[in-house]
C-alpha positions in Angstrom: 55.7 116.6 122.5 55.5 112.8 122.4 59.0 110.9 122.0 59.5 108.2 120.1 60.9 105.4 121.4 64.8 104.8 120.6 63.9 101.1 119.7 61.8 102.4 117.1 63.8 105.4 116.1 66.6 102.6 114.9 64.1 100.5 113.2 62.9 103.3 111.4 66.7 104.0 110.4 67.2 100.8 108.8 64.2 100.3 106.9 65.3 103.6 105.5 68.9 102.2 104.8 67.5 99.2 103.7 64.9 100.7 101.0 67.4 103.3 100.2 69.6 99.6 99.3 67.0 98.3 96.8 66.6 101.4 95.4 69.8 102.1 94.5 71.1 98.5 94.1 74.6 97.0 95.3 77.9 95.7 94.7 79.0 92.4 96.1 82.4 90.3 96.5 83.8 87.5 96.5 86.9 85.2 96.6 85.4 83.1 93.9 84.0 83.6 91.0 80.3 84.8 91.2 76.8 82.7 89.9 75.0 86.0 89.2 71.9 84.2 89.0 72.7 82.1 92.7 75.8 84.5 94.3 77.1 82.7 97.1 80.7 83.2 99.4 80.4 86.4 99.5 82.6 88.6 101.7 83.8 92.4 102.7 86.7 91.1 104.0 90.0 90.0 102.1 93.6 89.5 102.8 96.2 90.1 100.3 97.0 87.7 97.8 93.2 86.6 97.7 91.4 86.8 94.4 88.8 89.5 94.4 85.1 89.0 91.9 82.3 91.8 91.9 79.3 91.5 91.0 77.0 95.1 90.3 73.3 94.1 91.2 70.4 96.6 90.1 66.7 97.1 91.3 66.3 97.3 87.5 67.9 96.4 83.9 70.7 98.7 82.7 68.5 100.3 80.2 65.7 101.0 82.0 68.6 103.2 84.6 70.4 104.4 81.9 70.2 105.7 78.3 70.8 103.3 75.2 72.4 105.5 72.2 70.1 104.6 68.7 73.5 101.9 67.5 72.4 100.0 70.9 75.2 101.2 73.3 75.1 102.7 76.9 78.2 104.3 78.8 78.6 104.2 82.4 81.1 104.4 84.8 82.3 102.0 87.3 84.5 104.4 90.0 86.9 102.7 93.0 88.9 104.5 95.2 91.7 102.5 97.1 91.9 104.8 100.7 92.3 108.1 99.0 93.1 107.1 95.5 89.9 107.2 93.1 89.9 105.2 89.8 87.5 105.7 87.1 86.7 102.8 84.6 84.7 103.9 81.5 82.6 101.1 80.1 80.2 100.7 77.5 77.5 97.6 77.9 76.4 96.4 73.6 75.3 93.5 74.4 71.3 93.1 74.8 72.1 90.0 77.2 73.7 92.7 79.5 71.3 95.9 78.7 68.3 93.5 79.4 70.1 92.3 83.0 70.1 93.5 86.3 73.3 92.5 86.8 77.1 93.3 85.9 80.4 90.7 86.5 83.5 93.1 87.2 86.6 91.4 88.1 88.7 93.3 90.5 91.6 90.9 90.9 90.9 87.6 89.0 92.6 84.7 88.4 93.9 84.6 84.5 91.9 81.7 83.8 88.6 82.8 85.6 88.6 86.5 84.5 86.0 87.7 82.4 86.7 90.8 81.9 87.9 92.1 78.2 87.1 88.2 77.1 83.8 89.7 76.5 82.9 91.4 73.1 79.6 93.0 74.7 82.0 94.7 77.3 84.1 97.2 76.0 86.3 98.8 78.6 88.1 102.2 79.1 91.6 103.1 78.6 94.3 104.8 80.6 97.5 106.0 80.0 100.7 104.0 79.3 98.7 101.0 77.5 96.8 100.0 80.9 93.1 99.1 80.4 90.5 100.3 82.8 88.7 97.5 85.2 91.0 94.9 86.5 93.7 95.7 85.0 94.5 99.2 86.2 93.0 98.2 89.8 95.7 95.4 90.2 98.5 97.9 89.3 97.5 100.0 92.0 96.8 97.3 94.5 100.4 96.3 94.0 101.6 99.2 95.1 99.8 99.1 98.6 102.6 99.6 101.7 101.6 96.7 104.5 98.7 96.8 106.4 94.6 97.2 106.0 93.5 99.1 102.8 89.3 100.1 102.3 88.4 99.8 98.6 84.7 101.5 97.8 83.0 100.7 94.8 79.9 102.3 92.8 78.5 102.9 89.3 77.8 106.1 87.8 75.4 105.8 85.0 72.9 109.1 83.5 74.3 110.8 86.2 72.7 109.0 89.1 74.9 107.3 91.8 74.0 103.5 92.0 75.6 100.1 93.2 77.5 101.0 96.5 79.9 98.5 98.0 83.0 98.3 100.0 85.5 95.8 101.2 88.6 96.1 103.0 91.8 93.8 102.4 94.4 93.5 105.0 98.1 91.7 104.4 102.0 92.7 104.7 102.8 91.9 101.1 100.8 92.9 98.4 103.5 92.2 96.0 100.9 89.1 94.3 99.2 91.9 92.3 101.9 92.9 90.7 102.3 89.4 88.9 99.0 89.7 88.4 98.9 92.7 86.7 101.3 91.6 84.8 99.9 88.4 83.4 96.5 90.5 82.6 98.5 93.2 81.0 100.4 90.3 79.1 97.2 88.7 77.5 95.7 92.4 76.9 98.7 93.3 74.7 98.1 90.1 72.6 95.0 90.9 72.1 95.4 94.4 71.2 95.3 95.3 67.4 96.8 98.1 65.6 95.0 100.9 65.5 93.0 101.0 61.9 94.2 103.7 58.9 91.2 106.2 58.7 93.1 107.8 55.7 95.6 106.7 52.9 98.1 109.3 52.3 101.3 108.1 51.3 103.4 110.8 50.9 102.4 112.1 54.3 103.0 108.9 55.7 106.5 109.0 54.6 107.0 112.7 55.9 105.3 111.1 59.4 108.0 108.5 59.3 110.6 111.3 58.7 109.7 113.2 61.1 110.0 110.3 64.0 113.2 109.0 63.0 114.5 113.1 63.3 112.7 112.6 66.3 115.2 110.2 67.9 113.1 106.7 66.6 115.4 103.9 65.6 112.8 102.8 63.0 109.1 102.9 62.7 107.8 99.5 61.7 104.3 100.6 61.0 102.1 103.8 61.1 98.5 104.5 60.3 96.7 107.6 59.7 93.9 107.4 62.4 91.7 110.7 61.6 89.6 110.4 58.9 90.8 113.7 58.0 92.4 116.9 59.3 91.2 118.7 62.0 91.1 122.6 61.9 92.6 125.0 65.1 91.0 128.1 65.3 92.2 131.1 67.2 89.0 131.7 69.7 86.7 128.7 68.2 83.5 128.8 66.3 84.1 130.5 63.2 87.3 132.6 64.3 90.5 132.6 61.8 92.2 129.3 61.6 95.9 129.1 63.1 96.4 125.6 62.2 95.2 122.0 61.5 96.3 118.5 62.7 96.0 114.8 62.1 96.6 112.1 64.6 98.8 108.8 63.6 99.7 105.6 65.2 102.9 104.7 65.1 104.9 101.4 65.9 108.3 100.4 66.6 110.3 97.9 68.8 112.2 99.5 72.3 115.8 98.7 73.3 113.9 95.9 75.5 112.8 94.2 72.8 109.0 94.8 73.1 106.9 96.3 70.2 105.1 99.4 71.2 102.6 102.3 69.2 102.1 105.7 70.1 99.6 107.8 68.7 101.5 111.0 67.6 99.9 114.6 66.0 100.9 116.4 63.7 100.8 119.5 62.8 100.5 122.3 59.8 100.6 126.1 60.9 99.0 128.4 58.8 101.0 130.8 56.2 99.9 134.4 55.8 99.6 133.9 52.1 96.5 131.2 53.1 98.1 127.8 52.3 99.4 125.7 54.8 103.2 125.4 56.0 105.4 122.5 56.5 104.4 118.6 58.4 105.7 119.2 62.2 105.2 116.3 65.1 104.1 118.5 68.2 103.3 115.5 70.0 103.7 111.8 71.1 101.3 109.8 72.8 102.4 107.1 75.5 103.9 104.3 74.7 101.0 101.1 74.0 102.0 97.8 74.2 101.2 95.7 71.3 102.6 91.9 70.1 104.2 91.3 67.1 101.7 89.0 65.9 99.5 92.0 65.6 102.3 94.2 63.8 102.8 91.3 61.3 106.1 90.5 62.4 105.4 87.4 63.8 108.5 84.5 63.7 110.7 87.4 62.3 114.0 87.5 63.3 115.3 91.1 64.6 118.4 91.5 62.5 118.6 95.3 61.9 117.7 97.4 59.2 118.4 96.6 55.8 122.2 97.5 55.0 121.9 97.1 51.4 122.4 100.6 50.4 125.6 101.3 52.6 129.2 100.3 51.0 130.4 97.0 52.9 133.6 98.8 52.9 131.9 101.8 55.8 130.0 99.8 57.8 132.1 98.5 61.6 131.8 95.3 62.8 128.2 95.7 64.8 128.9 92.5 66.8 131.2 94.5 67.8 130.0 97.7 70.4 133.7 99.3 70.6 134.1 99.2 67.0 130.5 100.9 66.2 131.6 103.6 69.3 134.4 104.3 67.2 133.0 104.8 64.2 130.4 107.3 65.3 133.6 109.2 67.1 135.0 109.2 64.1 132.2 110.9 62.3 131.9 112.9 64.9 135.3 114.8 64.8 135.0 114.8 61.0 131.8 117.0 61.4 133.5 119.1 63.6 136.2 119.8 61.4 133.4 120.9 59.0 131.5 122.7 61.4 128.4 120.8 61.0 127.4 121.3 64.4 123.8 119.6 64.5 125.9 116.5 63.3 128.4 116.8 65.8 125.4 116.8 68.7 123.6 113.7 67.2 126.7 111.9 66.8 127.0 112.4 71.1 123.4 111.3 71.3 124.2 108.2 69.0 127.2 107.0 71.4 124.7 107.5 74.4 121.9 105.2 72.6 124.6 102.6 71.9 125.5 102.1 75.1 122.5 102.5 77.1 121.5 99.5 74.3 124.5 97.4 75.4 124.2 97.8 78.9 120.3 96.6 78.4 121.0 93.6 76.3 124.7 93.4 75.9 124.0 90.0 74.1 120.8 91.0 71.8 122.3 94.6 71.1 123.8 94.1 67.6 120.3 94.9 65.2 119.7 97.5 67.9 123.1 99.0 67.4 122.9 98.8 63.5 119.9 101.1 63.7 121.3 104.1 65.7 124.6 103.7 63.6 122.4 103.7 60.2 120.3 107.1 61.5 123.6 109.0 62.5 125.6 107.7 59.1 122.7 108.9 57.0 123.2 112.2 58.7 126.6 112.1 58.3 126.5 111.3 54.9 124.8 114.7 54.0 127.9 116.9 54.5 130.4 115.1 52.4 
């Protein structure tokens, strides 16, 4: 049998890489930020505390690679895995400049003033749990946590099931500690941005029963919540047309944390299903992580945070909330009084109360006083039911 010459065996090799390349497309990097039309600088190699740009390139335009949906949108998947860690951003291209390209931007870690990602309304990105979004965003919070040393970061788009885009880089340093400011300041401007969740239905009564529910829950106060299914969703036994057990409706809900910040959580609810074929009581079964959110989007912008309103409570029961001691007091007061009546739940949220108020204090001991007013107000509600 003839042999082919080793020379010629290689240069077979990578004409087949290289056709395999076009085919397929690739993803390129930079420490600047990329001319799609003209990309220049561009680099594998990166140390920490550099800024990182991608750019996808394809053989052909997004929606000749992928399916548009009939309202003009088509979901990929840009995936990243940082050594063994794989991230997965979900992203939907609307935009006929971008469906008509061959060509993606996606920041990896930008600078705040050159990013485009999320700026860009034909762009709509993932998101992932505890208010991160998907894209540069979550891959700076995990850069940050990088121990010393070299780190490989691989890079390619999913899209109608084919694998396209490859690209890899690697980025070496011994602190990678600029990410986390970066992430930060990203995360900073995405919670700005972020609006409320819209109300899908209008059902005040529920609403109020949500709100309830929540504050039992151990809320302070809930500052806004929207009904975010358009209606309530049935929860049958086996699926398909099997007996119903139950039905649930999904809310946001917002309120402002011991640190100050205003956060949502979208909570369920549910209603389990009576043997007489009605439906029984409003129950929370679950909350959603926390979402950061600014107040401008709330509607609380330029308000001061001074509490709840008081005006229903005698002047003559309230402590003095500037001071802690006083408030501690207080809720020990109520506390032995409830035990004396052997109201026992009372007795246990009355501990719980004392806990909240000084975690508060040791968190802000100087901006603790509408904080303070709020756990006292929850617990002297309570209390106020068994006199």
């Amino acid at each position: 049998m003839r042999r082919v010459p080793q020379t010629l065996t290689f240069m077979c090799l990578a004409l087949g890489i290289g056709a395999l390349s076009a085919q397929e497309g690739s993803f390129v990097f930079s420490n600047k930020p990329i001319d799609p039309a003209n990309p220049q600088d561009l680099s594998t190699t990166f140390s920490a505390g550099d800024h990182i740009y991608g750019l996808i390139q394809l053989p052909q335009a997004w929606r000749a690679v992928g399916k548009v949906d009939p309202e003009g949108k088509l979901v990929m998947a840009v995936y990243t895995t940082i050594d063994a860690k794989r991230l997965a951003a979900r992203m939907e291209l609307l935009a006929d400049r971008h469906l008509n390209a061959e060509h993606l931007l996606f920041d990896i870690a930008p600078a705040l003033a050159e990013m485009t990602a999320y700026r860009d309304e034909g762009v709509v990105y993932g998101d992932a749990p505890g208010g991160i979004r998907k894209g540069a965003c979550q891959i700076t919070e995990y850069l940050a946590q990088q121990a010393p040393g070299k780190h490989v970061l691989t890079f390619w788009v999913l899209i109608d099931g084919k694998k396209m885009a490859p690209g890899e880089l690697t980025i070496e340093g011994s602190d990678y500690s600029f990410y986390k400011a970066l992430h930060d300041d990203i995360k900073q401007e995405l919670s700005a941005g972020r609006a409320f969740p819209p109300a899908k239905m209008t059902n005040l009564a529920m609403q109020e029963k949500m709100v309830a529910l929540l504050k039992n829950a151990g809320w302070s106060d809930v500052i806004k919540l929207h009904i975010v299914d358009k209606d309530w969703w049935l929860d049958r036994v086996a699926g398909g047309a099997s007996m119903i057990q139950s039905r649930h409706v999904a809310a946001a809900a917002a309120y402002q944390d011991t640190d100050g910040q205003y956060y949502y959580k979208t909570c369920t609810f549910h209603e389990h299903r009576l043997l007489s074929g009605g439906f029984g009581p409003l129950e929370l079964t679950q909350q959603g992580l926390p979402v950061p959110i600014s107040p401008e989007s709330l509607g609380v912008t330029g308000k001061s945070d001074t509490g709840p309103d008081m005006g229903d409570v005698p002047q003559d029961v309230q402590p003095d909330f500037s001071q802690p001691e006083a408030v501690l007091a207080d809720v020990e007061r109520m506390r032995k009084d409830a035990m004396k009546k052997k109201a026992f739940q009372v007795v246990g949220k009355c501990g719980a109360a004392a806990g909240k108020i000084k975690s508060a204090v040791e968190k802000d001991p100087q901006g603790c006083e509408a904080e303070i007013k709020r756990i006292w107000l929850e617990i002297y509600e309570e209390y106020r039911k068994i006199q």
